[in-house]
N, C-alpha and C positions, 0 to 999 in steps of 0.2 A: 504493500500500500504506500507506504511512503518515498519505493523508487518512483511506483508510479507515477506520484502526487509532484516529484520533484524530476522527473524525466528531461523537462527543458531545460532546465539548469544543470543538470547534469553533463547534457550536451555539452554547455555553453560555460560553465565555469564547473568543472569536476572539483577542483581542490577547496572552494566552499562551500559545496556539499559536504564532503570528507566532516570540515573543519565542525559544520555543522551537527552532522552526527557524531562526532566525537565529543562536543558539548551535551548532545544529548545525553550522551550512556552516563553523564558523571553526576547524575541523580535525579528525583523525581520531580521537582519544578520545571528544569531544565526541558527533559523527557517532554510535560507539558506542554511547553512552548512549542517544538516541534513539531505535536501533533494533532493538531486539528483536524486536520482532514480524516485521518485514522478515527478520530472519536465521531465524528459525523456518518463514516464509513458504519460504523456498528454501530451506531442509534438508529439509522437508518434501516437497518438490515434488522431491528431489534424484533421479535413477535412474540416475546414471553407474554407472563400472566396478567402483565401490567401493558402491554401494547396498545388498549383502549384509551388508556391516559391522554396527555394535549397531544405527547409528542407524535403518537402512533397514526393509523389511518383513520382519514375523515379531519386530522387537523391543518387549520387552515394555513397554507405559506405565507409565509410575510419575508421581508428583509433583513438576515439576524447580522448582528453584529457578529457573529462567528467565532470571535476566539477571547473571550472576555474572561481576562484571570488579573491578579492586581498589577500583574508588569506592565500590561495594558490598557491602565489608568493613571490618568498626571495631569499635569497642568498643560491647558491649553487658551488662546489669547480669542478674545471676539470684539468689537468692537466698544462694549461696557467693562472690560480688561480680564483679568485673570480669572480663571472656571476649571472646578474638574469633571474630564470627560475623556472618552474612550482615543487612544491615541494611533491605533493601528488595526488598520481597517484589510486589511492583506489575505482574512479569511474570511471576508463575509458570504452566507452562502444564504439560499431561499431554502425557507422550511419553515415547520411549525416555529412558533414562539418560542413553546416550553425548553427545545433543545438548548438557547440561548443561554435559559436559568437554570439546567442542568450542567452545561460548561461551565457557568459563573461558579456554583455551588462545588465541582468541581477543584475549578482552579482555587477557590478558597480553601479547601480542605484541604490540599495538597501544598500551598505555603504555607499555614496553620501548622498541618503536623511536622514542620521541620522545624517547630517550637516545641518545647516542653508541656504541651496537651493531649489529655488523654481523652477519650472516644468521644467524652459525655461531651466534655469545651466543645470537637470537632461539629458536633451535631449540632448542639447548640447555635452556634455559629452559622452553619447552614442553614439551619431551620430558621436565623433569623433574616436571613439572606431571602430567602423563598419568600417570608411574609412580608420584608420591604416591600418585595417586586410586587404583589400582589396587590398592597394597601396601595401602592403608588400608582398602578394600573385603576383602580378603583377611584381614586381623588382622581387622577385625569379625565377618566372618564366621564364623571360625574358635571368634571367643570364646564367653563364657556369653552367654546373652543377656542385651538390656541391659534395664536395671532401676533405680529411683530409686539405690541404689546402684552400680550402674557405666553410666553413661550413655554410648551410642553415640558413636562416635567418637573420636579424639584430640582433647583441649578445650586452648585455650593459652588460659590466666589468666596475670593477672599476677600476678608475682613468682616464675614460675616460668622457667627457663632456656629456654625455648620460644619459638619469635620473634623472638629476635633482641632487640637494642638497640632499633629502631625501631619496633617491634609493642609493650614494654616502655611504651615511650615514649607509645607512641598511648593503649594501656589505663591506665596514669595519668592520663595529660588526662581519658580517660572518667571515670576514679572521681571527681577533683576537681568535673569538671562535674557530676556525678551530684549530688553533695555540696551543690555549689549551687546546683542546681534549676535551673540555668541556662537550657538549653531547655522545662523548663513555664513560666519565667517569661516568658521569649520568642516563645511561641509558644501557649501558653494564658492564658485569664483565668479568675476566678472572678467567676460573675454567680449569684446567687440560692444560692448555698452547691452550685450545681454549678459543673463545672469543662467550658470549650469551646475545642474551636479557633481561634483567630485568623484570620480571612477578611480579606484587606481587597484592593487593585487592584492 
């Protein structure tokens, strides 16, 4: 599955593939990362006791965010400034909803248990994860619809009580790097008065 999923690049650069699965094998977040496609792969394919559930047949496709674990949330800038929100979109795929909050729930147990937690935290956690998504689906639904003036969902910016100290934290560092162009400096050039990506080995 995962030659598969990565066959063009393979082609086209072998030795970051390599690089790639060699991060993969060196533990279970890591492994995470990697594999989205494989986890979509078998929920898809899934027809156990539970297949009637959102994710299984009859549920309706929509646009998932695809590979939602916490390495794939941070700070991002919009026009009203700093917010956090999903940063890499590179496996979004069409499917039911539910598969979305089953990768999220997921990817959170899988950083969680590389903490000093045991089963009950793990679930915990989980389960509070499920009923966010749930309640939050439920206030959207309920409200006006969204519009440049009330935008879908609950947004945590900074400087608001929202997040916690260390989501606080993280959306600072975005705004300062923002500030300093940091990553176009690093990661783009200016050749001919446009602006490119950085390639190199």
């Amino acid at each position: 599955t995962l030659v598969d999923a990565d066959r063009d690049l393979i082609a086209a650069r072998p030795g970051l593939v390599a690089q790639k699965y060699a991060a993969m094998a060196e533990g279970p977040q890591p492994f995470l990362r990697g594999t989205a496609g494989l986890f979509y792969r078998d929920v898809g394919r899934y027809r156990g006791p539970q297949s009637a559930v959102a994710h299984g047949d009859g549920g309706e496709a929509v646009q998932l965010y695809g590979d939602p674990h916490l390495e794939n949330i941070g700070a991002v800038v919009d026009d009203a400034g700093m917010l956090l929100d999903g940063v890499d979109f590179d496996a979004s795929i069409a499917g039911p909803f539910a598969w979305d909050v089953r990768r999220a729930a997921l990817g959170l147990r899988t950083a969680l248990s590389l903490g000093a937690f045991d089963d009950a935290a793990l679930d915990t956690a989980v389960h509070a994860l499920a009923l966010s998504y749930g309640n939050t689906l439920s206030s959207v639904s309920s409200a006006a619809p969204a519009g440049p003036d009330r935008p879908t969902g609950a947004i945590v910016r900074e400087g608001t009580p929202a997040g916690g100290r260390i989501v606080q934290d993280l959306l600072a560092d975005g705004r300062k790097r923002a500030q300093s162009r940091e990553e176009l400096t690093e990661y783009t050039q200016q050749i001919d008065g446009a602006r490119w990506l950085q390639r190199n080995d």
